[in-house]
Backbone bond lengths (Angstrom), bond angles and torsions (degrees), N, CA, C in turn:
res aa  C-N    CA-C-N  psi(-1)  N-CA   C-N-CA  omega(-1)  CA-C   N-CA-C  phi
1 X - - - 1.462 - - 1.528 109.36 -
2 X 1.542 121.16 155.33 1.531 112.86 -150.06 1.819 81.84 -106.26
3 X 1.526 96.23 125.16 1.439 107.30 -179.80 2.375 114.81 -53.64
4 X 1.074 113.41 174.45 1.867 94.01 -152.46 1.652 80.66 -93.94
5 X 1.305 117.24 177.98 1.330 111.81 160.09 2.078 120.21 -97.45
6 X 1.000 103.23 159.01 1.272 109.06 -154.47 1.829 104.18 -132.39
7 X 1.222 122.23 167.99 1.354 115.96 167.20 1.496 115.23 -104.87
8 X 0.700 152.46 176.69 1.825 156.09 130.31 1.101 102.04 -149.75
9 X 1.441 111.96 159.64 1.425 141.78 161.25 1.287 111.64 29.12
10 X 1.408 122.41 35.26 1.257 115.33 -170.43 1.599 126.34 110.67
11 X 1.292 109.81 -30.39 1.328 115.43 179.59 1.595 126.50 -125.27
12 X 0.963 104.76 145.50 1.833 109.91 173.42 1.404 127.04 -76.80
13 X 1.410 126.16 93.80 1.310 114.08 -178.22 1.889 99.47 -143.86
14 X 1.726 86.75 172.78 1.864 88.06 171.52 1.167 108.65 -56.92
15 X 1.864 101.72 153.90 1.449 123.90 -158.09 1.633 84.18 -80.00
16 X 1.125 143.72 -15.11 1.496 127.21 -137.35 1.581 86.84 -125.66
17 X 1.404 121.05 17.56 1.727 120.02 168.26 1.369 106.32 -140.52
18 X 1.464 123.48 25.40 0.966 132.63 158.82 1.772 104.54 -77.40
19 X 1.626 118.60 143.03 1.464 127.09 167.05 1.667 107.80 -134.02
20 X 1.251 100.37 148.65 1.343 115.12 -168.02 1.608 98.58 -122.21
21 X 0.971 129.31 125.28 1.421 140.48 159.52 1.539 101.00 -44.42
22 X 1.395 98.13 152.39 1.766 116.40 -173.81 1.713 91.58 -82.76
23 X 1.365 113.66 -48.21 1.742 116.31 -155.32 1.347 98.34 -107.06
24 X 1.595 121.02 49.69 1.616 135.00 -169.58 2.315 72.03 -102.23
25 X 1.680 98.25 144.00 1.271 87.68 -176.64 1.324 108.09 -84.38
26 X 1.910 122.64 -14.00 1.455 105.33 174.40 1.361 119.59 -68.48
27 X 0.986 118.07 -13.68 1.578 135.82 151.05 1.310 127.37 -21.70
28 X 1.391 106.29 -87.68 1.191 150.35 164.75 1.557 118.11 -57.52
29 X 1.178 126.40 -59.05 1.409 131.79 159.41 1.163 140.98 -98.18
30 X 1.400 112.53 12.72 1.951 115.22 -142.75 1.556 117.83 8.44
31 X 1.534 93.37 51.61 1.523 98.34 158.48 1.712 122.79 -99.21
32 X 1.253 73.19 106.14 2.406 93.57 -179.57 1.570 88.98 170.63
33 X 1.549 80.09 179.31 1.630 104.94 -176.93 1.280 99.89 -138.99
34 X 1.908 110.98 178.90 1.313 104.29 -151.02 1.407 91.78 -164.51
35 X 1.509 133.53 143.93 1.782 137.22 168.30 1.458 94.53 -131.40
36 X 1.779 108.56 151.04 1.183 113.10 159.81 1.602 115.89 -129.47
37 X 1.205 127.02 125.16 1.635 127.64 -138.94 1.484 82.97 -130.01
38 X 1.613 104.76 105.73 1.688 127.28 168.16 1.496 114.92 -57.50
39 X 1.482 123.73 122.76 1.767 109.98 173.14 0.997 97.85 -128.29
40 X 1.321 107.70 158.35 1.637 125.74 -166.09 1.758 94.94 -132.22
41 X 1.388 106.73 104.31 1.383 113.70 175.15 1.308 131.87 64.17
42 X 1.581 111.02 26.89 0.949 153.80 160.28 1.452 116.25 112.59
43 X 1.522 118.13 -13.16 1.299 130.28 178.40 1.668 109.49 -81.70
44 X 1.666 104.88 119.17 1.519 116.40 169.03 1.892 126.26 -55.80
45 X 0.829 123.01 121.10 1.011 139.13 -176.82 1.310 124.38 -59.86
46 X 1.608 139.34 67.77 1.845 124.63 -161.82 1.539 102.53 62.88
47 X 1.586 124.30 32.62 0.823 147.84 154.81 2.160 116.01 -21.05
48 X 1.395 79.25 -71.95 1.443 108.91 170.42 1.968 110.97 -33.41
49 X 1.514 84.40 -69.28 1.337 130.96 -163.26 2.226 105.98 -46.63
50 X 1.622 79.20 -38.59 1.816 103.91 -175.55 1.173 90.00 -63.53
51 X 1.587 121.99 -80.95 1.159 127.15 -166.12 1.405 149.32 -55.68
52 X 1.700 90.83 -17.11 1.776 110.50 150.89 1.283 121.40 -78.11
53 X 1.091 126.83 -32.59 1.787 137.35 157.91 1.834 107.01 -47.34
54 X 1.530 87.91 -57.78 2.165 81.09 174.28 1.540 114.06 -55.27
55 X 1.590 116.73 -30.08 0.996 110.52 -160.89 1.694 110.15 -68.98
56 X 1.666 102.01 -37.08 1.261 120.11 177.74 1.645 114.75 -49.75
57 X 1.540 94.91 -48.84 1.675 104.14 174.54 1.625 115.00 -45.68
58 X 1.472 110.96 -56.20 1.329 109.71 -168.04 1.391 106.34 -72.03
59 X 1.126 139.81 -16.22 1.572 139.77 -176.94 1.439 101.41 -78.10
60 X 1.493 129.77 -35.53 1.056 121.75 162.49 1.296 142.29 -67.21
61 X 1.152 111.79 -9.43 1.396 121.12 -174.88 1.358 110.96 -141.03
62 X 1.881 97.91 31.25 1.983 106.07 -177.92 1.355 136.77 38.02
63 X 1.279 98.53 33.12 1.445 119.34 166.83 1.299 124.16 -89.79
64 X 1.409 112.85 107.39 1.532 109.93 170.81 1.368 130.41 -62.30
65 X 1.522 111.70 103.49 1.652 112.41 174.89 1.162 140.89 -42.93
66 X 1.654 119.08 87.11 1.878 105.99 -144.39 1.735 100.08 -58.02
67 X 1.518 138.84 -8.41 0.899 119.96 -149.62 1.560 99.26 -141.75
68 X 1.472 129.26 136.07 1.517 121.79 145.47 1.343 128.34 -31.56
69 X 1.382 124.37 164.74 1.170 109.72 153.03 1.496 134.85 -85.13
70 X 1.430 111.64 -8.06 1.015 104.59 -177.93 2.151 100.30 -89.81
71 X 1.224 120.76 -4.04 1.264 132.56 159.91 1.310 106.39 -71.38
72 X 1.139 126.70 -78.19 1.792 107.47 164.13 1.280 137.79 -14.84
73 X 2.010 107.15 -55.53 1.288 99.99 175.63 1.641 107.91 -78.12
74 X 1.100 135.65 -18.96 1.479 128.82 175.93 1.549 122.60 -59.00
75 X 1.827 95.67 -31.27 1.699 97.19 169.49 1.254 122.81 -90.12
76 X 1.432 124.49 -23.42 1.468 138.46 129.31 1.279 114.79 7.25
77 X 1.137 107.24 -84.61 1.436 129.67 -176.64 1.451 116.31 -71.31
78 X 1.145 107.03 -19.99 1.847 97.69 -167.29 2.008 83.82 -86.06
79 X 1.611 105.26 -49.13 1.426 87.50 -166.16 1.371 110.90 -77.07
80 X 1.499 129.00 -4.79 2.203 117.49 157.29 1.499 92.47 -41.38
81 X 0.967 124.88 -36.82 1.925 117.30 -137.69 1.843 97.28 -62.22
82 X 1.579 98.14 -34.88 1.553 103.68 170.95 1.692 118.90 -74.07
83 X 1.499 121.49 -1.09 1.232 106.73 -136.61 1.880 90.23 -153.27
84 X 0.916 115.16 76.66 1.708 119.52 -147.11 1.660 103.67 -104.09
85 X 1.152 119.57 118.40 1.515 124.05 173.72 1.498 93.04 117.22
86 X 1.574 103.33 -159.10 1.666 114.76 -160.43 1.819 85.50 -82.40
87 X 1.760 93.72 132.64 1.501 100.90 177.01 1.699 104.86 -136.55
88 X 1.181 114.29 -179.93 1.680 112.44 177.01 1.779 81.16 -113.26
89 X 1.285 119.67 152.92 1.758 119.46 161.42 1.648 98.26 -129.69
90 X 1.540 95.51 100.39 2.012 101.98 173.86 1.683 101.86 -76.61
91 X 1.023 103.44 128.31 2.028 106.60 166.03 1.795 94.67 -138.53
92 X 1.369 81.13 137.93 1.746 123.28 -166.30 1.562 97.59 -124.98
93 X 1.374 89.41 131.59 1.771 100.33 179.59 1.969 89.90 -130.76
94 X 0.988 122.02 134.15 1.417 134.93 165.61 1.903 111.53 -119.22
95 X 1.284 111.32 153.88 1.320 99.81 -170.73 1.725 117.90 -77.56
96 X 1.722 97.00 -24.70 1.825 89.54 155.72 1.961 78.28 151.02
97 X 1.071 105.43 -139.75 1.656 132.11 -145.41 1.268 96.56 -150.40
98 X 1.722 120.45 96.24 1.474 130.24 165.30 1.606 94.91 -93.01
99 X 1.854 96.34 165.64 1.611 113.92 172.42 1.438 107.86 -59.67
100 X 1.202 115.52 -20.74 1.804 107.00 -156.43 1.347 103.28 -157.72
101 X 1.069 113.28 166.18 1.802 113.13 -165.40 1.736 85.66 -118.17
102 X 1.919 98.47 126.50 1.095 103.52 -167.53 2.094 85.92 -153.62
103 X 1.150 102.04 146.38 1.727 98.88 166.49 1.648 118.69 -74.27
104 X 1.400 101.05 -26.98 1.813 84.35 164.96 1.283 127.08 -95.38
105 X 1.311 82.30 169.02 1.790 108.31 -171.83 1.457 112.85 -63.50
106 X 1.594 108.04 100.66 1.671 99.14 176.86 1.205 139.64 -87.23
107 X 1.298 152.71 165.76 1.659 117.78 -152.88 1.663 93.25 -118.16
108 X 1.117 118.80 161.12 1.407 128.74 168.60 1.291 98.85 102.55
109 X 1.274 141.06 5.52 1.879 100.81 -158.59 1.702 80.63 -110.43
110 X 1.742 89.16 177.53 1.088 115.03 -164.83 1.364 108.88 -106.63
111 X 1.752 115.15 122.23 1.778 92.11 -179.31 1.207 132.36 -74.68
112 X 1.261 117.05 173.25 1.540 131.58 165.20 1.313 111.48 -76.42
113 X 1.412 126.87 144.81 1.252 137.22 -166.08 1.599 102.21 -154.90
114 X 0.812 116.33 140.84 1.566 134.79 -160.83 1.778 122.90 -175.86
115 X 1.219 114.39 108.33 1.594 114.18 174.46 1.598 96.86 -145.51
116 X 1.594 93.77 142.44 1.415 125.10 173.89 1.493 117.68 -120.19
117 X 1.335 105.89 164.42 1.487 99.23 156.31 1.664 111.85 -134.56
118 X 1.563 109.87 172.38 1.178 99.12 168.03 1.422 94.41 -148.49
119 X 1.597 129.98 -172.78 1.221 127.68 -167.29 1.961 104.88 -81.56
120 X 1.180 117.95 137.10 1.782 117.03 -170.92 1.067 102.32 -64.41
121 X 1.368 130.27 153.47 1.470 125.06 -178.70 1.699 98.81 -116.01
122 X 0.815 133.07 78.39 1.452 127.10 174.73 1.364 122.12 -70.59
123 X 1.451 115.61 169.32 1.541 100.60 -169.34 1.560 117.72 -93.01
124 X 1.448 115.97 134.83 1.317 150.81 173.22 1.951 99.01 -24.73
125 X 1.668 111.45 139.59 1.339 105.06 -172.76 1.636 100.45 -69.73
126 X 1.379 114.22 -24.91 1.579 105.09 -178.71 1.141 117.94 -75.36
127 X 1.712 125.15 -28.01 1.649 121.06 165.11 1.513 96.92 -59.42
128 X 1.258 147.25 -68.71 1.390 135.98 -166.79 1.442 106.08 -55.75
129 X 1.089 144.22 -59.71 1.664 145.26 -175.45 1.819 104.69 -50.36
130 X 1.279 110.60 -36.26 1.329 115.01 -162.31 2.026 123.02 -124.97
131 X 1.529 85.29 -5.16 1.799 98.03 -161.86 1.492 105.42 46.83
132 X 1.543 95.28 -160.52 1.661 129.71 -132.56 1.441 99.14 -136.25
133 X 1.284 115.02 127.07 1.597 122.45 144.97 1.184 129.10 -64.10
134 X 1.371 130.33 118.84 1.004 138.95 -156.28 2.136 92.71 -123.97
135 X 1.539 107.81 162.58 1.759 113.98 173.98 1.769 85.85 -130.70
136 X 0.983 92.62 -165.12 1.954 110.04 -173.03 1.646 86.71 -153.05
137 X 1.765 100.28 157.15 1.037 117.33 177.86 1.538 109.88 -179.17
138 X 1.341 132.63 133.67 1.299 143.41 -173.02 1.485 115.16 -54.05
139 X 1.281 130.47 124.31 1.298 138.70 -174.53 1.302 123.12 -53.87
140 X 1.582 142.05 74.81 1.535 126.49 -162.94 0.858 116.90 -121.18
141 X 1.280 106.62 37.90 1.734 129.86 -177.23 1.974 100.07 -76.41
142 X 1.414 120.97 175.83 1.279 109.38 134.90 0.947 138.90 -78.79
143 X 1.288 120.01 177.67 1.508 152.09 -145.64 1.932 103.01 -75.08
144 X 1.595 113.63 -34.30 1.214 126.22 -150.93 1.525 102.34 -98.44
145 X 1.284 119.29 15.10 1.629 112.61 -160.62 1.438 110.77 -71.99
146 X 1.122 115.55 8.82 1.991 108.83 156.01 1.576 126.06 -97.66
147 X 1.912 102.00 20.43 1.211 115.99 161.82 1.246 95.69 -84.53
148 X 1.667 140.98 152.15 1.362 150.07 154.52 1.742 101.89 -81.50
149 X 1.625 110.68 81.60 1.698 106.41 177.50 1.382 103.88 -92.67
150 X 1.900 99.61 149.46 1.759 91.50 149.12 1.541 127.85 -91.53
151 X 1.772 101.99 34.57 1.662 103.47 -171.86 2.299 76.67 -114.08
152 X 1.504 96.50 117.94 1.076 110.88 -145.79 1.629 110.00 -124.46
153 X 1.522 100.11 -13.08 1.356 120.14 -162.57 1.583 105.88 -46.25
154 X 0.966 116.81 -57.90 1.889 121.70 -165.35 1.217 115.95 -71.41
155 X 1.816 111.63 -4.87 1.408 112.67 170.78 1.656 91.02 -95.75
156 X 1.331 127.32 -70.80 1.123 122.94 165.24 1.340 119.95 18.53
157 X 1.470 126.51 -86.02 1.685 174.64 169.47 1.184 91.50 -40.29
158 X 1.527 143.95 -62.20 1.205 162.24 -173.51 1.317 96.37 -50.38
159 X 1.818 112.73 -83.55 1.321 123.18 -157.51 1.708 99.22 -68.02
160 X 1.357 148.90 7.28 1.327 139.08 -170.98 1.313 114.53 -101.87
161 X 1.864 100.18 -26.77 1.112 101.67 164.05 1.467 129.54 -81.84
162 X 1.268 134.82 -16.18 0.871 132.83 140.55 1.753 126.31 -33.74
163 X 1.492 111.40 -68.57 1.565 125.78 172.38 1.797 92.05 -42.50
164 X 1.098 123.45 -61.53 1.595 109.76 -153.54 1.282 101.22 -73.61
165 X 1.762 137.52 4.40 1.419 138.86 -176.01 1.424 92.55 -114.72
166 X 1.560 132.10 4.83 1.454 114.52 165.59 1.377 94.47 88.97
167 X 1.387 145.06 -1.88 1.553 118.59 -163.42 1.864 75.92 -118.49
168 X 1.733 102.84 -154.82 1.314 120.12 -173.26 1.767 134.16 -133.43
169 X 0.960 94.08 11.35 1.494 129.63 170.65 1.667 129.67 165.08
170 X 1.211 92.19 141.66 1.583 113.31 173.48 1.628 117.53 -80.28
171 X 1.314 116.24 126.89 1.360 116.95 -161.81 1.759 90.32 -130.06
172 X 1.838 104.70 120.19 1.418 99.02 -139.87 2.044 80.22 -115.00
173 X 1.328 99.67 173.28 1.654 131.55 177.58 1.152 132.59 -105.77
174 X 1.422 149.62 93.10 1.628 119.52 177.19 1.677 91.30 -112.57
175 X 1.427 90.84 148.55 1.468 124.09 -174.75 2.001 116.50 18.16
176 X 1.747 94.18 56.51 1.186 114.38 -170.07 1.303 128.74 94.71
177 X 1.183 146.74 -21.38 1.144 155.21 -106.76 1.662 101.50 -153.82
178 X 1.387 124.89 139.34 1.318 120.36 158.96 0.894 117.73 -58.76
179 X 1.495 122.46 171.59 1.480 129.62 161.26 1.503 103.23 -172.47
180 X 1.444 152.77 -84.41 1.586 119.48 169.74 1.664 102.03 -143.05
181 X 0.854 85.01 -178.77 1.991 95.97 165.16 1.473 123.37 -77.91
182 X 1.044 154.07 138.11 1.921 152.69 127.59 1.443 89.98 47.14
183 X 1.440 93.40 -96.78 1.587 111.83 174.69 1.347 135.01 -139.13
184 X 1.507 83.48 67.54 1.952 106.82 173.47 1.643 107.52 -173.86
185 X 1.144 80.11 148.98 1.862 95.71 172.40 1.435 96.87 -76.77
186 X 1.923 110.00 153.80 1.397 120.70 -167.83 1.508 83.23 -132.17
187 X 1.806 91.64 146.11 1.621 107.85 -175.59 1.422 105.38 -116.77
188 X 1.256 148.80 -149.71 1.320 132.53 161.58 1.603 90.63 174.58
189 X 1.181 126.11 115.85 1.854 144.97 -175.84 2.148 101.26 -99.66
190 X 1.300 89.00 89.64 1.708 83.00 161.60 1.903 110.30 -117.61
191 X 1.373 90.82 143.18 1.809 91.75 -164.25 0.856 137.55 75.68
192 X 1.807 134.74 -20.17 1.081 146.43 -143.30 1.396 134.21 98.23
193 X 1.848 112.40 2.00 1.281 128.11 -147.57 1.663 82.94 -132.19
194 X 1.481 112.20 111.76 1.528 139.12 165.69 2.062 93.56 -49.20
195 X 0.967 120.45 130.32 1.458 127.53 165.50 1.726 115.09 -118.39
196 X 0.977 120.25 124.21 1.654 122.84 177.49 1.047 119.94 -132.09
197 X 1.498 129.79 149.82 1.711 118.49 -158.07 1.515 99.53 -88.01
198 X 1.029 139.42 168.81 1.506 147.92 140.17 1.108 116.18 1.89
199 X 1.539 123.48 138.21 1.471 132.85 177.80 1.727 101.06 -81.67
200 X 1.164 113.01 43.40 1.806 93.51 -160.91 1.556 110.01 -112.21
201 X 1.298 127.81 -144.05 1.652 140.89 -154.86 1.868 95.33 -101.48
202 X 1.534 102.47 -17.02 2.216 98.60 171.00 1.300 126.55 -107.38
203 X 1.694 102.13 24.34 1.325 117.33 176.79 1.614 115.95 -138.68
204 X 1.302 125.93 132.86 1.449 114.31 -172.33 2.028 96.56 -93.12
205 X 1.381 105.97 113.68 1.384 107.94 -170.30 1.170 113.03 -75.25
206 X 1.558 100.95 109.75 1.540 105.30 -177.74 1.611 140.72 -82.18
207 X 1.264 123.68 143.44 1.643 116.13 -169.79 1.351 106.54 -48.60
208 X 1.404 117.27 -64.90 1.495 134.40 174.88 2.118 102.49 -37.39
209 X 1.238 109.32 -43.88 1.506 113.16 -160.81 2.141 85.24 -71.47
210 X 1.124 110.04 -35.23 1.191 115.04 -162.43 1.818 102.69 -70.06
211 X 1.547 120.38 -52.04 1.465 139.50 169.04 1.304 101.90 -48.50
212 X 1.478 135.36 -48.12 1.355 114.09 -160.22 1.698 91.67 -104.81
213 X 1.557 140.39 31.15 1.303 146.74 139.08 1.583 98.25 -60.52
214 X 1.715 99.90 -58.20 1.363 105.02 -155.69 1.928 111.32 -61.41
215 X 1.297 106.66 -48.74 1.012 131.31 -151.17 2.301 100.92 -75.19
216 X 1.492 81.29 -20.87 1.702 81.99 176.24 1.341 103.29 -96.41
217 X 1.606 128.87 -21.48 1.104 101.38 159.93 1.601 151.22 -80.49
218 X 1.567 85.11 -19.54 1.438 107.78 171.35 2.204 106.96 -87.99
219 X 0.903 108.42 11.17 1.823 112.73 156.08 1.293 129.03 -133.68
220 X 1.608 96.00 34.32 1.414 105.30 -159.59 1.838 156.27 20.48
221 X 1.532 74.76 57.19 1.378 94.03 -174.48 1.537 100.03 -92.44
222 X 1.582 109.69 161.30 1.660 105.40 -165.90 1.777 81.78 -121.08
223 X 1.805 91.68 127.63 1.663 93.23 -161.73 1.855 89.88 -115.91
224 X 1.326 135.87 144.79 1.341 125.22 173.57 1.781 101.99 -117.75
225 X 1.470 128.81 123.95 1.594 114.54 163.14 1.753 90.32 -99.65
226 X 1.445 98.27 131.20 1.572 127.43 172.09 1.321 105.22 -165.03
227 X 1.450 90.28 151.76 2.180 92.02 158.89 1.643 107.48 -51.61
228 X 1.036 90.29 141.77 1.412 114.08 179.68 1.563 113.55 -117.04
229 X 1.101 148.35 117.50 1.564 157.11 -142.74 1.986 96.84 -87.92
230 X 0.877 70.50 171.57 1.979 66.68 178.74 1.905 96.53 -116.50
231 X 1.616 131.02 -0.88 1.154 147.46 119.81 1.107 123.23 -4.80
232 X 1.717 97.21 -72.19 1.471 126.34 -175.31 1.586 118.59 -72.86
233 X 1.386 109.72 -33.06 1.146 126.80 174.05 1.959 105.61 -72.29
234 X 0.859 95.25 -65.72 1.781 89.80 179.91 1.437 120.82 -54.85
235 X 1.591 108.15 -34.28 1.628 110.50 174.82 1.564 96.12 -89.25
236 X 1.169 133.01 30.56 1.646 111.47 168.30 1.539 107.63 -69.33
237 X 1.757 95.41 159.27 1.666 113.08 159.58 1.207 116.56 -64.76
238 X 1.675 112.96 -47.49 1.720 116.88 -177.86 1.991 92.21 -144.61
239 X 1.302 83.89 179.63 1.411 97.36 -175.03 1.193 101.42 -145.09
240 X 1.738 144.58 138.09 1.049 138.57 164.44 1.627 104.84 -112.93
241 X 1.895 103.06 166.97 1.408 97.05 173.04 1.766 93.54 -132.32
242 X 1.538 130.46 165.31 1.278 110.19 -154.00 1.415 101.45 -164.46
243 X 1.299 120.37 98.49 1.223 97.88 171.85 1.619 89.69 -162.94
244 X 2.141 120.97 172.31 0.927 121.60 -150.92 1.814 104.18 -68.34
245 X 1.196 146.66 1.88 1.721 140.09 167.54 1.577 90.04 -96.99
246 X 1.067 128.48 -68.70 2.020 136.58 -164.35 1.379 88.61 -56.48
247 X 1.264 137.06 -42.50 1.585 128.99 -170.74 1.412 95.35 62.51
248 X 1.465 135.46 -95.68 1.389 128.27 -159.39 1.913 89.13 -154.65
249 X 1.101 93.98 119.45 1.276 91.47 -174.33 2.013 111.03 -132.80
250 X 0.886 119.84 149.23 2.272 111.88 178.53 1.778 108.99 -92.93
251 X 0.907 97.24 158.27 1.116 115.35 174.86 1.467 120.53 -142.50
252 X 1.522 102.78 114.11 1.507 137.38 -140.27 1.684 101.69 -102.33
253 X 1.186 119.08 -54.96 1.238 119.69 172.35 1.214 111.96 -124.29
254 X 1.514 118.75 148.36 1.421 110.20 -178.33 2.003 92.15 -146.99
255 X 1.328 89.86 128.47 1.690 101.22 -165.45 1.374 115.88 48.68
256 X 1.052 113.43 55.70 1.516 129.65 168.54 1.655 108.02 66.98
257 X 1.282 112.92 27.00 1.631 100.59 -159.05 2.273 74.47 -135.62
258 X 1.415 106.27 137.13 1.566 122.62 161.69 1.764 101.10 -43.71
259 X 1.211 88.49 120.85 1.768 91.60 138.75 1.540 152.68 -111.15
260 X 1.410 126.49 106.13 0.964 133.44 -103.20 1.546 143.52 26.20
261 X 2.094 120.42 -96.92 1.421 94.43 151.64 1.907 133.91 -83.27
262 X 1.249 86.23 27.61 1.302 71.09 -177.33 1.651 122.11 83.85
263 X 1.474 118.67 0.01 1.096 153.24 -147.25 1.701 123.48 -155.59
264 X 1.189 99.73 112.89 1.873 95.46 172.27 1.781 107.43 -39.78
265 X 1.443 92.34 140.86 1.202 114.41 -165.56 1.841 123.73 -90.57
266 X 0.950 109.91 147.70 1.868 88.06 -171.38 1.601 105.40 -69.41
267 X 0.990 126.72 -10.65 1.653 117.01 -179.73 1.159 91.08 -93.73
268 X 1.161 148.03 -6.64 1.420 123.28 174.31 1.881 104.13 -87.49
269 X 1.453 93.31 -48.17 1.239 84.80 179.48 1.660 142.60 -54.24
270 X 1.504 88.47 -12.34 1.524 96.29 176.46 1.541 98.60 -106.70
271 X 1.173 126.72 -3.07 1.350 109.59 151.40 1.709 138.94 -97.03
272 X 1.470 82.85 -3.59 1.924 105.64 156.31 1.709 95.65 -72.78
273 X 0.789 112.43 -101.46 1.437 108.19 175.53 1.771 126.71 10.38
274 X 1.727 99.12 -75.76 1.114 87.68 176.92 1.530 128.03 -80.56
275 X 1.655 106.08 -3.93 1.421 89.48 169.52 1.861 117.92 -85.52
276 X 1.079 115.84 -16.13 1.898 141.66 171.65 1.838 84.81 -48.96
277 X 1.023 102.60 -63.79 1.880 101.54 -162.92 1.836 101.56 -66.18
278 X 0.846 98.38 -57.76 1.842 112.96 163.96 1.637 106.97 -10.29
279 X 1.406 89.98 -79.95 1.508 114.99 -172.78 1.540 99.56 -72.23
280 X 1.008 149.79 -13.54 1.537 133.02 142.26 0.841 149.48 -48.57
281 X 1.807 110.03 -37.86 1.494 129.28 162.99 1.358 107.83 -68.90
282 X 0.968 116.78 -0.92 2.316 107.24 176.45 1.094 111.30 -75.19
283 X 1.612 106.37 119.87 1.591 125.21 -163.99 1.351 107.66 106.05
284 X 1.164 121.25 -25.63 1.983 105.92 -163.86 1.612 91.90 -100.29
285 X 1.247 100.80 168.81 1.671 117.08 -171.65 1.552 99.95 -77.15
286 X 1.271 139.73 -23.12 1.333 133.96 164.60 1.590 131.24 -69.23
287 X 1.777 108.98 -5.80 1.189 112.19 175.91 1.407 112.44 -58.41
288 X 1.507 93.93 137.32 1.797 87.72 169.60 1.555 121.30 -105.77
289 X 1.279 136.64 148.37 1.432 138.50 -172.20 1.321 101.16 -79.98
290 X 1.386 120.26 138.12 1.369 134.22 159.85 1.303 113.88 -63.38
């Protein structure tokens, strides 16, 4: 089978003749960062939006961005050209390839750059008709999780426990309090009133988390970002999970126990909805930017 094409360092070739240095520091440290930008029919999704978020990443962790964004979206696009219909596009930035494996930051090198795609996995009509099992579990990640890292481990660890309880993500707590899922931001609807945790440094702020801000205010949904209790979280009406593959997804049981009926919720559903219509207009001159 003909290996897919891929980017690195500049060039387009099969994924399966790509080589990575042993003493590359994402290697070695999972030091880099990383976006994955959902397209629907070949058009990127807040495209833009990804690649100013990476940019944010690398400023945090003094990484020079080998690329603009509007250089991003140009390689974006050249590598869809291989990769046609709804795709995921992963891009990996590492800080480069020192002489010697050392914890500091060495100056001069050149980064690693790497993006793939593979086919998007969106969610199943029976996860939308029916949601998702979800587990809970205490936050023991670090402190920095609105860096986008590929040092990934504690989400990893997170989301497995979920898989080995049969459900599909872990929607985690620190010192009471929400803060997100494995790999998704967690929403939580009591009364009719959308709840979302903090824009802060224990949440990786998501594009999607950012669209369905927009999208409840413009369908008049009454959306609140505050701490949210983990109280509040167990007595919710609905629960959403949200991020750019899940798009907007419910969450039906959480630790083996219904949430609310046990049943997708009507605020979700009208916020499935309006993000479904959302994601239709991409490409036409009426789309609106998040």
């Amino acid at each position: 089978m003909t290996s897919p094409i891929a980017h690195f360092n500049g060039a387009f070739v099969p994924l399966d003749e790509i080589r990575i240095s042993p003493l590359d520091r994402g290697f070695i440290f999972g030091d880099g960062v990383y976006e994955v930008v959902p397209v629907y029919n070949g058009e990127p999704l807040h495209g833009r939006e990804h690649f100013e978020r990476l940019q944010r990443s690398c400023d945090e962790i003094r990484l020079k961005n080998p690329h603009t964004v509007d250089e991003w979206m140009a390689l974006t696009r050249k590598l869809l050209e291989s990769h046609p219909g709804n795709q995921s596009v992963y891009v990996h930035v590492t800080r480069g390839v020192p002489s010697k494996r050392d914890h500091v930051i060495p100056t001069g090198l050149k980064p690693t750059v790497f993006m793939m795609c593979y086919p998007l996995a969106s969610p199943s009509k029976e996860q939308i008709e029916n949601g998702v099992a979800c587990t809970t579990a205490e936050d023991f990640r670090w402190t920095k999780c609105h860096i986008k890292s590929i040092s990934l481990l504690g989400n990893v660890l997170a989301r497995q426990s979920s898989v080995d309880a049969g459900a599909v993500e872990t929607i985690m707590f620190r010192n009471g309090f929400l803060t997100e899922a494995s790999a998704s931001n967690a929403f939580v609807v009591k009364g009719g009133t959308v709840l979302a945790a903090p824009q802060d440094n224990m949440i990786l702020l998501g594009i999607t988390y950012q669209l369905l801000e927009k999208l409840a205010k413009d369908g008049t949904l009454k959306l609140e970002v505050r701490p949210v209790s983990e109280a509040e979280v167990r007595g919710a009406d609905e629960i959403w999970l949200s991020s750019s593959t899940k798009e907007v997804l419910a969450v039906t049981s959480l630790d083996g126990k219904p949430v609310g009926t046990g049943k997708p919720g009507p605020v979700f559903k009208r916020m499935h909805a309006l993000y479904q219509e959302y994601k239709g207009r991409l490409g036409r001159k009426d789309a609106v930017a998040a």
